[in-house]
Every structure is written in C-alpha cells, then in structure tokens.
N, C-alpha and C positions, 0 to 999 in steps of 0.2 A: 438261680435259687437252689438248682441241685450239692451245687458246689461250696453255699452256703453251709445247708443243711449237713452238707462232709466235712467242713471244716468245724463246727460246732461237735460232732460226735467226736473226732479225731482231740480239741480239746478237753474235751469234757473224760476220755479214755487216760489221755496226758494225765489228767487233774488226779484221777483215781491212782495211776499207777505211784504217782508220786504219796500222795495218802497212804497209799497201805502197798511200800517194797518187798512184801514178803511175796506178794501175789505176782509181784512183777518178775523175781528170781525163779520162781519158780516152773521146774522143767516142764517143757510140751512136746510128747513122742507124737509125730505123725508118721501113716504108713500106707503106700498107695500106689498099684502097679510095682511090688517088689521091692519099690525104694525106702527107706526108710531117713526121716527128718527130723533132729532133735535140737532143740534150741529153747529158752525162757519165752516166757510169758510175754514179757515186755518189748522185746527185742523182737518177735511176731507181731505182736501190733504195730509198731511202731513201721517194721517191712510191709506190712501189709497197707496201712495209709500212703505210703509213701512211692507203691507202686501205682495204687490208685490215683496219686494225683500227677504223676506220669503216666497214665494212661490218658489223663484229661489234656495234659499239655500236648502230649502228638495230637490227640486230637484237635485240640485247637491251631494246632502249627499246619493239619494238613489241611484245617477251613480255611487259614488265611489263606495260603497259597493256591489255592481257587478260586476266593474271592479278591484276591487281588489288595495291593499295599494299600488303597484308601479306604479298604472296609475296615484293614487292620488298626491304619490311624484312627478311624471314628470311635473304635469299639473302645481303642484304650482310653481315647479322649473322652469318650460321652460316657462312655458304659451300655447297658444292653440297650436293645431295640425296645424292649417295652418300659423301661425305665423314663425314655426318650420322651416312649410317647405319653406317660403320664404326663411328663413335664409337659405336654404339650395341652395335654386338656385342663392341667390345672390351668396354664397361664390361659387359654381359652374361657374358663369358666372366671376366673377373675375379672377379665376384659368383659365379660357378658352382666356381669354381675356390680362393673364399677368398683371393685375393691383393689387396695391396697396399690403397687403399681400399676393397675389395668394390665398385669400380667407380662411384662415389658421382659422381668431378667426369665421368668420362666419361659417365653417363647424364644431367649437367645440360647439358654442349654437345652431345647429340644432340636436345635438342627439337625440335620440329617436323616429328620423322619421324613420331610417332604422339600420337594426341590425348594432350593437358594430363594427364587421368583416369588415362591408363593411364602416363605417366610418371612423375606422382606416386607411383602403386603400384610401380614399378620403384626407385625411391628407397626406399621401403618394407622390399621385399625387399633391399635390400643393406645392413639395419641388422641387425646378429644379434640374439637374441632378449632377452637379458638387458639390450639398451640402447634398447628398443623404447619409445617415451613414451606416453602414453594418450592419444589424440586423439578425446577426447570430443564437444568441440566445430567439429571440424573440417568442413570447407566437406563435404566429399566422402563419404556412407557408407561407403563402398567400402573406402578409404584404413585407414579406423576398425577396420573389420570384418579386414583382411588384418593390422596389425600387432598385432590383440588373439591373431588367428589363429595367428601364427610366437611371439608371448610367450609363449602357453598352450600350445604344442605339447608334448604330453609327453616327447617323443624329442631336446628342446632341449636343450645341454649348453654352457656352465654354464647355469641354471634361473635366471629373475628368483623374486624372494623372492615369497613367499604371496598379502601385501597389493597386489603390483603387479599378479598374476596377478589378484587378484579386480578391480581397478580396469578388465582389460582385460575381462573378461567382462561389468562390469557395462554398459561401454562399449558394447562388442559389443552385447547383449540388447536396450538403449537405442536403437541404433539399427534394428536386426534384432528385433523383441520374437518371442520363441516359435523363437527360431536352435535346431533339434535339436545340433548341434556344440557349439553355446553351454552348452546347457544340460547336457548329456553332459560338459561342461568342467568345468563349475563344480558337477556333481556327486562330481567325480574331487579337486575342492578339496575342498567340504566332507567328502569320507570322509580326504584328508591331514590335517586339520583335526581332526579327530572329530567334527564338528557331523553329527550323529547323524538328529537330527530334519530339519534341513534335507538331508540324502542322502535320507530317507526319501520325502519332499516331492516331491523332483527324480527321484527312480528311479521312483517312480508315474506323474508325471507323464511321463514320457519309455513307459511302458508303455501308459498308457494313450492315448497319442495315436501307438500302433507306432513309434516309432520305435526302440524297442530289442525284440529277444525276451523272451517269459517265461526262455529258459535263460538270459542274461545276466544277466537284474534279478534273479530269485529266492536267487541263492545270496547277493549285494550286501545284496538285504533282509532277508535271515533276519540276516544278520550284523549289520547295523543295527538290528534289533528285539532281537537278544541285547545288546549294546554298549547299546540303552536300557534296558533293563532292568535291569541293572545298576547303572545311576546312577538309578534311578527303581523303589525298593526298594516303593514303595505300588502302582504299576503295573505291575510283572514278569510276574505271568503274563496279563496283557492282550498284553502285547510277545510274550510267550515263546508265545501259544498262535498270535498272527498266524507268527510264525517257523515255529515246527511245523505248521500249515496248509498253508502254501511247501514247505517241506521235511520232510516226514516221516519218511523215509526216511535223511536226512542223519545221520549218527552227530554229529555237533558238535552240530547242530541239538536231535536226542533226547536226548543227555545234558545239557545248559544244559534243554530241559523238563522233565523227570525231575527234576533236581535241585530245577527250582520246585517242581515236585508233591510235593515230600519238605518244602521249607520251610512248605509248606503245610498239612502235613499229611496229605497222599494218597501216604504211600511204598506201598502194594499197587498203586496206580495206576502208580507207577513203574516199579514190579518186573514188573509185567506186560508193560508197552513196553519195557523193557530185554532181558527174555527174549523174548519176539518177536521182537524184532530180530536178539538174537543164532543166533538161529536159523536166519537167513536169510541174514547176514551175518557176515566175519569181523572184529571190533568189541572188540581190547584194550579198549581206553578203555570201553567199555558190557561188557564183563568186569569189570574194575575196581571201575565204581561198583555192579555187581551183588554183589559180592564185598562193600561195606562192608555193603550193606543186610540181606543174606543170613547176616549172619556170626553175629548174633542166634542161629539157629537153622540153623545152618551142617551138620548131621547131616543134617536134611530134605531140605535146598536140595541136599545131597552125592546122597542115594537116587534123586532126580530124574535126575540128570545119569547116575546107574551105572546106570541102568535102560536105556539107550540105547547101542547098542553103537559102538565105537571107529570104525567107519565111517561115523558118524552125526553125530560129533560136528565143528565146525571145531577151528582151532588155540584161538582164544579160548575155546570151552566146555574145551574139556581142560587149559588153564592154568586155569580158573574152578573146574575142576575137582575136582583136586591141588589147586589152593589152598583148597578149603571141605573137603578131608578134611585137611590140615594146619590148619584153624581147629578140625574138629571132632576133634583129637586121635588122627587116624588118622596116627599120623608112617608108617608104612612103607608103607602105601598112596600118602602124601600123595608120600612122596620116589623112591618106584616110579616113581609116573605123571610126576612132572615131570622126574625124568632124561631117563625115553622118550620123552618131549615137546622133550627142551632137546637131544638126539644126536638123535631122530630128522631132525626140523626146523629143528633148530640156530637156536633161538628165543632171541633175546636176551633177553626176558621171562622166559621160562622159566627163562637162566641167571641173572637177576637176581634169580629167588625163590632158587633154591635157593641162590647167597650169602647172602643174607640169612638166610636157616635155617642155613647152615652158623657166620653167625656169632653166631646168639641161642645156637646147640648149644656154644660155646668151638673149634668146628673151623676154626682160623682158616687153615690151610696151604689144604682143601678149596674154604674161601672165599674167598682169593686165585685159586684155581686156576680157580673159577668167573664170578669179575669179572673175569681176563684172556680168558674166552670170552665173557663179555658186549663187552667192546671188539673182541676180530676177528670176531663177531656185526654 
C-alpha cells in the first residue's frame, strides 16, 4: 500500500513538472554541513523518487534472502499476504452464501495463506453435494473423507443417487476403516435400500462398539428382523423371536410375532401375548388380530371381557368388545356398546364398525351417517 501511495505522488509530481517547465528548470541551492548542492527543480525530484524506490528494492532483496526462494515466488506470483487473504474470505463468504461460483476461482488465488491440505479441503467444500466425485485414490485422506462426508449428508438437497452415495462411503471406510459416521451412513443406505441383512450387520456392529444407544438400534432392528422374515418364509420366527426379544412391548413388534405363532401353529400362544398386552396397553391393531382369532368362540372371548367392569377396560378392549358380542350374535348388546364407545370417545374405529353393520343390516342412510363421522373422526 505504501508503495502504491509513492508511486501515485511521484506521478502526479511527473504530471506537474511536465505542465508547467518553467518550474521544473528552475535552480535549487541546497547547503548543509559546509557543502553546497545546486541542480533544477526537476532533476531533484525526479533523484529523489528514485532513490526512494531503491531503497524499497534493497529492502525487499534483503527480505527475500531471509525468507528464502519460495516466499520470493509466492509474493511475485500471488501478491501480498493480505491481498491473499482477502481472496480468501471473499471466496469463503461466497461458498457460505451460495453465490456465484461458491467461491471456487477465489479459493485457487488465495494459496499460500494456509497449507496445500487445508485448501484443497476448501475447494472441496465449495462443490455441492450431488456433484461431489469419489476420490478414492486421492493423494490426501482427508479431502476423500470430507467430500464422501457433504455427498452422504442426509439433509443434502438435491441427493446424489444411491450408487454414488455407496461409492462415497465405500471410499470413506477405505480410507478411515471402522469411521462411526461412515458406518451410521452406510447403514441409513442399506435400510433406503432394503438390504435388510446388511442394516442388520451394521446396526449391531455400530451397538456393539457404543457407538449408537440401545434406544436408537432396537426399534431399526426389530424392523429389520420383521422385513427378514418376511422375505425368509423358512426363518421367520428365528427373525421374529430376535425382534420380539428387542421389543416386546412394541404393538408392531407383537402382532408380526403373534402372527408367526399362528402360522405356526401356536394361536393360544398368541392369544395369550395379544391379551396381555391389550391390557396394559391401548393397541387397535392387537384388538383387531385378537378379534380374528377369538371369533371361533367369540361367546367365551365376549363373558371374559363383560366380566370386567367399564372402568377397567381401555378404548381397544371395549371396541374388542362390541365386536365379539356382534360376532357372537348379541346385535343389541353389540350395537349398545359400540354407539357408547363411538359418542363417548368419538372413536373413528368404532364409527367404522358400526357402518359397516349398518351396511350388512340394508341401513344404508345410518351407514353413510356413520362413515361421515368416521372422516371428522
């Protein structure tokens, strides 16, 4: 800046001398310690800048040689150090900001502000995620590990597709082996995926080495041990009994077990954990499949449940209810209980059975009147 500002005075003195030559011819006695020095106007200025900017050059000839040939090359290459680092926070605030190249040419002329590593990574960062390349082989871990990092980000928008995703994780792991992120990543693909058995693999492994809670993994894994089971009709209730293990408690969890137990042959087994539950628990859905099992002998299953006074029971046993004295041909019991059920609680379930009975009975005004309360329900 200094050398700006002397270069600006020294033309601007130029500019004058040439405008008005008389000033410029004109003699200058100087007299100092006995000597005496006589020369023009012009011809002193012009010595006198000119020693000035040999004095800046020694100086700068005995900086480089201190600091050595590659400070010399940057300084002529880049220019100063704070110039640099402008370019550095402009292309930063660019990048931050989403504009223009996200800052790309301005972070390649601020080299030399900060090591090579970390400007590479800077370059990095100002690639959005869906146009991130896999640099597998790349000189730098670091570089590998941060663009698999922004590719895979799940909160990325637009998303690189599946396969590029898996290319960056595999990258990642490759360089990083055992990355927790990594591995958390790439178990977030396999469950988009459905690769069932490999989420199974990865959420254990991520458990068993803390890196995730049991309350995170458990609910992931029962749902992955349901989802195998289903496609792995010889091993179901291998899958379904690890699920139930986990989650016992869980109503999805219990009814996908229950149901194996009925494919199986163990419906008492089922009907037992179904009622249990529901007893603890307010559980439509474990209603429901108690309601198909029960309907055999749906008189029984009814005396059970009226044995137990209306304070006792939740929403789901009182729709379970009504509905096993509507199976065992108690109609005015059945449609008693589930009115009081579907006005008291105003149970879209509730209005759901009773359309449905209103429309096996030909009451089809009733049964409209009752699927318009199941929709503001």
């Amino acid at each position: 800046m200094r050398l700006i500002f002397l270069l600006i005075i020294a033309l601007a003195t130029a500019g004058a001398l040439i405008a008005f030559p008389d000033i410029a011819d004109q003699h200058l006695r100087l007299e100092a310690f006995g000597w005496i020095f006589e020369t023009r106007q012009g011809s002193f200025l012009i010595a006198l800048f000119a020693l000035l900017m040999l004095l800046w050059l020694l100086r700068s000839i005995v900086r480089a040689i201190f600091s050595g040939p590659g400070t010399v090359w940057r300084s002529v290459r880049m220019g100063s150090r704070k110039r640099r680092e402008k370019r550095l926070r402009d292309g930063l605030a660019q990048w931050l900001d989403h504009r223009g190249d996200f800052g790309v040419k301005s972070l390649k002329r601020a080299k030399g502000v900060l090591p090579d590593w970390i400007m590479e990574m800077l370059k990095v960062l100002a690639v959005p995620a869906k146009d991130q390349q896999v640099l597998q082989e790349h000189d730098d871990p670091l570089v590998t590990v941060l663009a698999a990092r922004i590719a895979t980000d799940p909160s990325a928008h637009p998303k690189p597709d599946l396969a590029s995703c898996k290319a960056h994780i595999d990258a990642w792991l490759h360089v990083h082996p055992g990355a927790p992120l990594a591995i958390s990543r790439k178990a977030d693909i396999a469950e988009e995926e459905g690769d069932w058995s490999g989420l199974v693999a990865l959420l254990e492994e991520e458990w068993k080495q803390g890196h995730r809670s049991a309350h995170s993994v458990k609910p992931r894994l029962a749902k992955a041990y349901i989802r195998l089971s289903e496609g792995s009709p010889e091993q179901a209730m291998t899958y379904l009994r690890k699920a139930y293990r986990l989650l016992p408690d869980d109503h999805n969890v219990l009814l996908a077990y229950g149901l194996g137990l009925i494919v199986s042959g163990e419906t008492l087994t089922a009907t037992r954990l179904w009622t249990s539950h529901l007893e603890k628990h307010d559980s439509i859905d474990i209603a429901d499949a108690l309601l198909v099992t029960q309907s055999a002998d749906a008189l029984r299953a009814y005396r059970k449940l009226e044995s137990k006074s209306d304070s006792e029971l939740n929403q789901a046993q009182c729709w379970l209810k009504a509905e096993l004295a509507h199976a065992a041909k108690l109609e005015g019991l059945a449609f008693e209980q589930m009115i009081a059920l579907a006005e008291s609680a105003n149970s879209a379930d509730a209005w759901q059975s009773l359309a449905t009975w209103y429309r096996q009975a030909g009451d089809y005004e009733k049964a409209s009147n009752a699927y318009q309360r199941v929709l503001e329900a």
